[in-house]
C-alpha positions as CSV (number, residue, x, y, z in Angstrom):
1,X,-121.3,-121.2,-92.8
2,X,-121.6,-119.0,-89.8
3,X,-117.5,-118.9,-89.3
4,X,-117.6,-117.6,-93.7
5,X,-120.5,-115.2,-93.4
6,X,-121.6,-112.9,-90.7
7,X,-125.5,-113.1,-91.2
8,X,-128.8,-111.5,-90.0
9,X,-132.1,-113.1,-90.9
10,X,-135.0,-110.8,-90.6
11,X,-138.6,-112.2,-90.8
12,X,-141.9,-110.1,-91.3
13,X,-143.6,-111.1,-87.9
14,X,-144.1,-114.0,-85.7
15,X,-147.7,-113.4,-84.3
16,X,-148.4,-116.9,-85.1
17,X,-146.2,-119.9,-85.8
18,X,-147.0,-121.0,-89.6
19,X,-145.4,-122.3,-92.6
20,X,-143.5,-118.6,-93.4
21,X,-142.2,-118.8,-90.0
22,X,-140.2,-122.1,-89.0
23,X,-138.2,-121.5,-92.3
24,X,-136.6,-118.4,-91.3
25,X,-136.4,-120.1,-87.8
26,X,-134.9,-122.9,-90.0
27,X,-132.7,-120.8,-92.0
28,X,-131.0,-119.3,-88.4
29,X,-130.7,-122.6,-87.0
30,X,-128.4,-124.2,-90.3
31,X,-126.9,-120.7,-90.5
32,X,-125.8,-121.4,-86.9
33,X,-127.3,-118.1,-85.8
34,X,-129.1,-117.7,-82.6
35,X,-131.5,-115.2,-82.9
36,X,-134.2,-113.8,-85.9
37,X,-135.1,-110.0,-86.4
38,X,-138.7,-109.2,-86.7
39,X,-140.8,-105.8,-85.4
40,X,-143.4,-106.0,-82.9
41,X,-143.1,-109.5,-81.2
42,X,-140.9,-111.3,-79.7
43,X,-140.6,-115.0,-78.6
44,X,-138.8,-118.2,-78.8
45,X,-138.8,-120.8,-81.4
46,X,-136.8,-124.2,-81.6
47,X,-133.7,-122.3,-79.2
48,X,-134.2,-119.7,-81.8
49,X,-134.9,-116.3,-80.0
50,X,-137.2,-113.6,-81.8
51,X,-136.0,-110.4,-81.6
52,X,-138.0,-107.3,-81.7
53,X,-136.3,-104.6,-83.4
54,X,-139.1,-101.9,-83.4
55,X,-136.2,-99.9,-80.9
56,X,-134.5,-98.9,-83.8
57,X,-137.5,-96.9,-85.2
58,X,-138.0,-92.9,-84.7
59,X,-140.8,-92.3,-81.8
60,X,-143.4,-91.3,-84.4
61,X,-142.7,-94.8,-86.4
62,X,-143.0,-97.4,-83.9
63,X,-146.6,-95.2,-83.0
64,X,-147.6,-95.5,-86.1
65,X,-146.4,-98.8,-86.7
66,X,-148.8,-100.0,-83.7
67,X,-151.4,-98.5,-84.8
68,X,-151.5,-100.0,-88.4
69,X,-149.9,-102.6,-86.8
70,X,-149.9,-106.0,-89.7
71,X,-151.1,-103.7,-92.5
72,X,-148.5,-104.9,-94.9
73,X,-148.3,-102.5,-97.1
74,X,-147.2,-100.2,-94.7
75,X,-144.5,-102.1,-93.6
76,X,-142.8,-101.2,-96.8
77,X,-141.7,-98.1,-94.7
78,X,-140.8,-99.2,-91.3
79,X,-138.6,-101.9,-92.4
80,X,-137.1,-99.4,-94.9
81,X,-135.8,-97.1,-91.7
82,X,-134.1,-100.3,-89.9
83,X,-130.3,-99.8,-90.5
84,X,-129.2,-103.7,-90.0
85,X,-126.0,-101.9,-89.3
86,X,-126.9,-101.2,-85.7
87,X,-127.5,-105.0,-85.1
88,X,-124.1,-106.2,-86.3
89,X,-121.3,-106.2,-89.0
90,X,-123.0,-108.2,-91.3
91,X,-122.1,-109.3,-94.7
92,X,-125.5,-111.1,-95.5
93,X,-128.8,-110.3,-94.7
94,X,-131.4,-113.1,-95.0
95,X,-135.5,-111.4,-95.7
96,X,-138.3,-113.9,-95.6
97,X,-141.4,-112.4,-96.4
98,X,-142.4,-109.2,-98.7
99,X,-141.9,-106.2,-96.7
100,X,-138.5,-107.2,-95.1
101,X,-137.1,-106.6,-98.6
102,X,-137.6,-103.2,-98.3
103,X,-134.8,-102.4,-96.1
104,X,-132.2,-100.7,-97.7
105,X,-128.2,-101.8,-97.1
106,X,-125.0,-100.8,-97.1
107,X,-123.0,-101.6,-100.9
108,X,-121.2,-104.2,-99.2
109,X,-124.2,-106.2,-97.7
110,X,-125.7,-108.9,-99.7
111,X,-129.3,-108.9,-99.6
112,X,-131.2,-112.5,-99.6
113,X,-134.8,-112.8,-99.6
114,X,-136.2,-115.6,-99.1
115,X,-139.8,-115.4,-100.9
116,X,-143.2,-117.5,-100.0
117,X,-145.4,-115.7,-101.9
118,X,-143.1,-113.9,-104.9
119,X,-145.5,-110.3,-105.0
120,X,-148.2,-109.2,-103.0
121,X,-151.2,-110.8,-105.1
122,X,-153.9,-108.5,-104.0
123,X,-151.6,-105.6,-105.9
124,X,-150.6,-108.1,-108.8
125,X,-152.5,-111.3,-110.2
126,X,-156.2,-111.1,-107.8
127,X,-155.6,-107.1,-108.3
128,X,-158.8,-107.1,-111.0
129,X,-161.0,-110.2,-108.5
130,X,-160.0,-107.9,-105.5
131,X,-160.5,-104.5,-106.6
132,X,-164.0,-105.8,-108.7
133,X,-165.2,-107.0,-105.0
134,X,-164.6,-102.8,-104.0
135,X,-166.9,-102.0,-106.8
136,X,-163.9,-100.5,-108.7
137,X,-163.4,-98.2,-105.9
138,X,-160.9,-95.4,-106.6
139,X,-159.2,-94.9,-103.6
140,X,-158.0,-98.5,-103.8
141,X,-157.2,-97.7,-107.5
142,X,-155.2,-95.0,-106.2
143,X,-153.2,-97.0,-103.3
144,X,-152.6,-100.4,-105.1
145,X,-151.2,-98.2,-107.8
146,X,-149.1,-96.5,-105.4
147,X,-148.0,-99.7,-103.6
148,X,-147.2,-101.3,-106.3
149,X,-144.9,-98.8,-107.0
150,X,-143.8,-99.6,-103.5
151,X,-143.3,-103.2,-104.6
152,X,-141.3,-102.8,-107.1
153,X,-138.6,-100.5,-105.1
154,X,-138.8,-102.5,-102.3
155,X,-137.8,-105.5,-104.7
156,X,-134.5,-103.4,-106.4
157,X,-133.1,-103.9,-102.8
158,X,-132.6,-107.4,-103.0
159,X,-129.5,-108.9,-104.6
160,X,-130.9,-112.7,-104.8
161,X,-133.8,-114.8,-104.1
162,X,-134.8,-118.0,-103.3
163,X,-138.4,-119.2,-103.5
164,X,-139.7,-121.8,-102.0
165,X,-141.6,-123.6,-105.2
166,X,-141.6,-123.5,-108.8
167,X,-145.2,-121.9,-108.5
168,X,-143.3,-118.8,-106.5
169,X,-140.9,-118.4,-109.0
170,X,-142.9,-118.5,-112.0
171,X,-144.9,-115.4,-110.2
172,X,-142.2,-113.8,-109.3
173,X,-140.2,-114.1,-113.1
174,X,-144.1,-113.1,-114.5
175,X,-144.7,-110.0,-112.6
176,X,-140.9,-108.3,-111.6
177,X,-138.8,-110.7,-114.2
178,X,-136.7,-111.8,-111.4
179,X,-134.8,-115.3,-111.5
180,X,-134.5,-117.4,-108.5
181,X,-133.6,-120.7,-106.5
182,X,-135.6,-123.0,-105.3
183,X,-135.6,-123.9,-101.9
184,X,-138.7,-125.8,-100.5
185,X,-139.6,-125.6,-97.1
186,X,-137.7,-128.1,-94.7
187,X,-139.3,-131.5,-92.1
188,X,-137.2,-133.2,-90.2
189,X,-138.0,-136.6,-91.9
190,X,-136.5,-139.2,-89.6
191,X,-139.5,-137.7,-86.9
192,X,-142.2,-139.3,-89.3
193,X,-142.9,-143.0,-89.5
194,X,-146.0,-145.1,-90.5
195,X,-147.7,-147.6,-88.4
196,X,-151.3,-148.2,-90.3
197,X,-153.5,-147.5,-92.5
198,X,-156.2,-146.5,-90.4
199,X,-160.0,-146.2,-89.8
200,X,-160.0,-142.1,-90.0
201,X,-158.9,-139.3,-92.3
202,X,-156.9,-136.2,-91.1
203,X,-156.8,-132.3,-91.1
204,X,-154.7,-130.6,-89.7
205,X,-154.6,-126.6,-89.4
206,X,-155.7,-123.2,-88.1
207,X,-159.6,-122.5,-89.0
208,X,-158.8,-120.1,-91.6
209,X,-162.0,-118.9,-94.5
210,X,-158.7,-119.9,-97.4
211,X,-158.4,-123.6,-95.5
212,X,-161.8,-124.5,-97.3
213,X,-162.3,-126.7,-94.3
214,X,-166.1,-127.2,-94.8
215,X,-166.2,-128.6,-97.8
216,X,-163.4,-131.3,-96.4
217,X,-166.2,-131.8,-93.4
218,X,-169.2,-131.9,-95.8
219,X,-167.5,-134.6,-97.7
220,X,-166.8,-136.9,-94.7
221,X,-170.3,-136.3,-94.2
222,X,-171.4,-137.6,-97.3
223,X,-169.2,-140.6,-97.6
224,X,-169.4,-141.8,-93.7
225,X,-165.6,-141.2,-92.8
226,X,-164.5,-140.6,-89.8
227,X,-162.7,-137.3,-89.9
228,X,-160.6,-135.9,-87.1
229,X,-159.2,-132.1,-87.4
230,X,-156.6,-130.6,-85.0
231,X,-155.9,-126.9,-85.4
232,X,-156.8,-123.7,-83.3
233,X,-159.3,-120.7,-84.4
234,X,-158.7,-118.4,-87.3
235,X,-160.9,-115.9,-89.2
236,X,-163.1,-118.7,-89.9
237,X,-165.4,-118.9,-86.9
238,X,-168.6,-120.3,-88.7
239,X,-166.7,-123.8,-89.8
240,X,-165.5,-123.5,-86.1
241,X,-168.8,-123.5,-84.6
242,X,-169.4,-126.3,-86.6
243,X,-167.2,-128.1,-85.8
244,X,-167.6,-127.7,-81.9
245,X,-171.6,-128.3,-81.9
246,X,-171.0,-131.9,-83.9
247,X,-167.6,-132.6,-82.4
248,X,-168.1,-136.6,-81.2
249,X,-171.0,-137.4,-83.4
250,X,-169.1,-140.0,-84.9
251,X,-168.1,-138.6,-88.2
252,X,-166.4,-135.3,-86.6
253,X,-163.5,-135.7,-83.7
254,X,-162.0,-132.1,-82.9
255,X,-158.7,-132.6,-81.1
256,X,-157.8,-128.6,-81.2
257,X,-153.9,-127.5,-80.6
258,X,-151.9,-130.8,-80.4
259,X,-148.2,-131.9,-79.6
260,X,-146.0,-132.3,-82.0
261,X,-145.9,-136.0,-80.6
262,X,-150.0,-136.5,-81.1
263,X,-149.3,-134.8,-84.4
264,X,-146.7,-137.3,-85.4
265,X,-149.1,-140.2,-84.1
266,X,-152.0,-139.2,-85.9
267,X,-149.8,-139.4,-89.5
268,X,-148.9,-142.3,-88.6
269,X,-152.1,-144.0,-88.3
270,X,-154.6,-142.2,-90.4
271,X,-155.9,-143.7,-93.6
272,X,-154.9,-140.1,-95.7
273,X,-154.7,-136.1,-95.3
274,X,-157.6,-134.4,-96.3
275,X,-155.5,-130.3,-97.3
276,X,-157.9,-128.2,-99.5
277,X,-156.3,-124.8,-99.2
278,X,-157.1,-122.2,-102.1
279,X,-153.9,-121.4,-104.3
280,X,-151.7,-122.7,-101.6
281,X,-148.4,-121.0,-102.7
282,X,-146.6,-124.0,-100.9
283,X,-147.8,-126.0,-98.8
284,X,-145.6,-128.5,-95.0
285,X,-149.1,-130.8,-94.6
286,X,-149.0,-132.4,-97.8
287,X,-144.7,-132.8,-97.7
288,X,-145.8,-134.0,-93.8
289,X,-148.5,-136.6,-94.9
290,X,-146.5,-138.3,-97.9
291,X,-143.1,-138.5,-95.4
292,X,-145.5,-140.6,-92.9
293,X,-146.7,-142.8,-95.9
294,X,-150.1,-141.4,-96.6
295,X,-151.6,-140.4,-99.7
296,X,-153.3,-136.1,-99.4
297,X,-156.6,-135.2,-101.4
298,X,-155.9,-131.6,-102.6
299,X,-157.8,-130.0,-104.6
300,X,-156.6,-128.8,-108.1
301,X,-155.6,-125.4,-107.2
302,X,-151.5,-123.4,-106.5
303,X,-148.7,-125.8,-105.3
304,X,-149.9,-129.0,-103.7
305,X,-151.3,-130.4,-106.8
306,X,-147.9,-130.1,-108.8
307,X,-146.5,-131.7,-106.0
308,X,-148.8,-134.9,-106.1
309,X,-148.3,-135.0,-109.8
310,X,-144.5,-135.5,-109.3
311,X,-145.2,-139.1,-107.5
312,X,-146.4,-140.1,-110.7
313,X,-149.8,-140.7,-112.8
314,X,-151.6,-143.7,-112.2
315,X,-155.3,-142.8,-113.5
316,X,-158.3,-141.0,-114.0
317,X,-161.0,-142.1,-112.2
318,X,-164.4,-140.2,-112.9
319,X,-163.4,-136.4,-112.4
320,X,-160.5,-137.4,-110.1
321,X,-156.6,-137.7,-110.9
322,X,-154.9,-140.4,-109.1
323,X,-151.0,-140.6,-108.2
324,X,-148.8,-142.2,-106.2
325,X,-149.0,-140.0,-103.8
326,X,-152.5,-139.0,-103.4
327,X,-155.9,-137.4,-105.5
328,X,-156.7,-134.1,-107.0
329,X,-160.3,-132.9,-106.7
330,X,-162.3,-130.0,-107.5
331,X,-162.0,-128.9,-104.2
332,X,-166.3,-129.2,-103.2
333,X,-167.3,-131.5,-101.1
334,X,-169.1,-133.7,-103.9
335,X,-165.3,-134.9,-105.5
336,X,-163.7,-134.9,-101.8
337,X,-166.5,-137.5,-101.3
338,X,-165.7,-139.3,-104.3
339,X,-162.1,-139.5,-103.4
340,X,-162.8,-140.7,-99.6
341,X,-165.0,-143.5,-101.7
342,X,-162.2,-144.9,-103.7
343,X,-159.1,-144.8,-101.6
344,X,-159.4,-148.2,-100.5
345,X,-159.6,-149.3,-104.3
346,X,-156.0,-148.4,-104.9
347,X,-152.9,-149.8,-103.7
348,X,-151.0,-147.0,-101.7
349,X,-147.1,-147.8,-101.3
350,X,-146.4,-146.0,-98.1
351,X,-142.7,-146.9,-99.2
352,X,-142.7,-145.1,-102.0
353,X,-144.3,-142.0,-100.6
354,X,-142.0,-141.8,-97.6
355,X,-138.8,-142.2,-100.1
356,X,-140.3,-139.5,-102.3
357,X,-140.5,-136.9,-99.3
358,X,-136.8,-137.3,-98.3
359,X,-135.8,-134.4,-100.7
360,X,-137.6,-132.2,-98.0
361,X,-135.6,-133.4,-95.3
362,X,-133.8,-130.4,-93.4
363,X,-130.6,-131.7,-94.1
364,X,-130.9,-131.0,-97.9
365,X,-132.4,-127.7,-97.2
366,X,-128.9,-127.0,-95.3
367,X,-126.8,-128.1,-97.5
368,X,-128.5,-126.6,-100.5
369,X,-129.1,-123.0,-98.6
370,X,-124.9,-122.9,-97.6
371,X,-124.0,-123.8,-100.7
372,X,-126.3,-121.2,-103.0
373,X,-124.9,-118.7,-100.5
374,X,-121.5,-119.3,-101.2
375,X,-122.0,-119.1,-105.1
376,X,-123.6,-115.7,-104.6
377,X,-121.6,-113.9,-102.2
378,X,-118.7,-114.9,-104.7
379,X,-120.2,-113.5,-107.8
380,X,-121.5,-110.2,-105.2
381,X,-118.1,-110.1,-104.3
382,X,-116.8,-110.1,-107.8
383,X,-119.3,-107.3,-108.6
384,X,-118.8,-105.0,-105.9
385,X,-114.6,-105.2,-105.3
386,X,-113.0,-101.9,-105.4
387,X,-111.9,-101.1,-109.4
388,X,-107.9,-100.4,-109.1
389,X,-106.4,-98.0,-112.1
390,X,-103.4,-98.8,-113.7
391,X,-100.2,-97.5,-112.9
């Protein structure tokens, strides 16, 4: 692909490693590129190198940019005054995130975003729950109204996107009529294996307020199941503290930041995945947990619980859905409980779940990503080539 197309893959920031990260580090690394663009960080990733392209910026930009530095909406403008023509002769560029897609290209660059999230959901579908909790507040009125304007501009720069679940592009036909592709997120499935079907359930994640983590806890609690978490600190430092005063106590084992080996070897042996995430737009833990043979409680809420329904129904037990694949809940620790209390009444084919999660594998995800690209840049091609008159 890299020897067809000369492409640039630009990613909104790398200030942590999460899920919107290792696919544009994924994307370079099947493109065969070697580097990612992104503005204020820089680092390594998988022998991909983040690049910090905040050089390109007037004085006065990269100032401001610093100063409101991961205010998203005003990213809309720096990205907007990066010419990707400085960086190379590119006749693709790859976006992953929202504000990337502002950046404006040349006629004869293809723009590609790659979209987590399809529209910035505090300016489009929790506008009215976000703007209630200003008390109607006109100044944010006034800004979502004009970033939303912003939104829309920023989304006329891209030629074609892929989204990466049928959640994202539902949102994203809903609120700027766009059509899409579907790529999901990539795991290297031959890492994964199962050994057991152990004596403790699993979370795994950063300590972030959207996680829901203490309901998971509270649950564990309730029914007497060993739970162990790995994960480092995020905005939520109360469920945190928690965690650290009861760590050891028998129900609660805090491992922190693991290896990607101890990650591995935890999946393998757990009895299920505990991920409870509000409106998850996608969603690696539960794709990771099925590929190592275990069934996931999620709760009934954005992607994950689509995902479990597509193992298959098997039944409804009290307020719960069963699958194949794992349990819905309500999300509060009272059905979490109820789940933990009947997994060992069901038969769980870690067989089946691990065959399930092979259309996540990184090898489709290359094969599907070269090939979309090549049906695009055809028909951009097509669109763009020079109109010759008639003798």
């Amino acid at each position: 692909m890299g020897d067809i197309m000369k492409v640039g893959v630009f990613h909104w920031a790398f200030d942590f490693f999460g899920g919107g990260e290792k696919v544009a580090v994924d994307i370079a690394k099947c493109l065969g590129l070697k580097k990612v663009y992104t503005l204020f960080s820089e680092t390594e990733k998988n022998g991909i190198k983040v690049e910090d392209v905040s050089y390109l910026l007037p004085r006065w930009a990269r100032l401001l940019g610093k100063i409101t530095k991961r205010k998203r909406a005003l990213e809309y403008w720096l990205w907007e005054m990066i010419d990707v023509t400085e960086l190379g002769d590119f006749d693709v560029i790859i976006t992953s995130g929202v504000t990337p897609r502002a950046i404006i290209t040349p006629e004869h660059i293809m723009h590609v975003n790659y979209n987590h999230s399809a529209v910035p959901r505090w300016l489009w579908d929790l506008f009215h729950y976000r703007w209630k909790l200003t008390k109607r507040s006109m100044k944010i009125f006034t800004f979502a109204e004009l970033f939303r304007w912003m939104d829309i501009i920023a989304d006329s720069r891209v030629d074609y996107y892929f989204v990466n679940s049928e959640l994202i592009k539902r949102r994203l036909w809903k609120y700027l009529k766009r059509d899409s592709v579907i790529l999901h997120p990539a795991i290297e499935t031959k890492k994964y294996r199962f050994k057991e079907f152990g004596d403790f359930v699993l979370h795994m994640g950063r300590f972030d307020v959207e996680k829901q983590i203490m309901p998971a806890i509270k649950a564990c609690e309730k029914a007497g199941v060993k739970l162990v978490l790995t994960g480092n600190a995020g905005n939520d430092k109360e469920t945190l503290k928690y965690v650290q005063k009861h760590n050891g106590n028998g129900i609660i084992d805090y491992r922190g930041f693991v290896s990607e080996e101890e990650k591995l070897e935890l999946l393998a042996n757990c009895k299920a995945v505990i991920y409870n995430p509000l409106n998850e737009d996608f969603g690696i833990i539960p794709c990771e947990s099925l590929c190592s043979g275990k069934p996931v409680i999620v709760n009934n809420t954005g992607y994950p619980p689509l995902l479990i329904k597509q193992t298959g129904f098997v039944a409804n037990d009290g307020n719960l859905e069963i699958y194949r694949g794992g349990i819905t809940t309500k999300g509060d620790a009272d059905s979490i409980a109820k789940a933990l209390k009947i997994l060992d009444k069901y038969d769980w084919d870690s067989e089946f779940m691990i065959n399930f999660a092979k259309k996540f594998d990184i090898d489709y995800f290359r094969i599907k990503l070269t090939m979309q690209l090549n049906i695009w840049r055809r028909e951009f091609e097509s669109m763009i080539k020079p109109v010759v008159s008639p003798i």
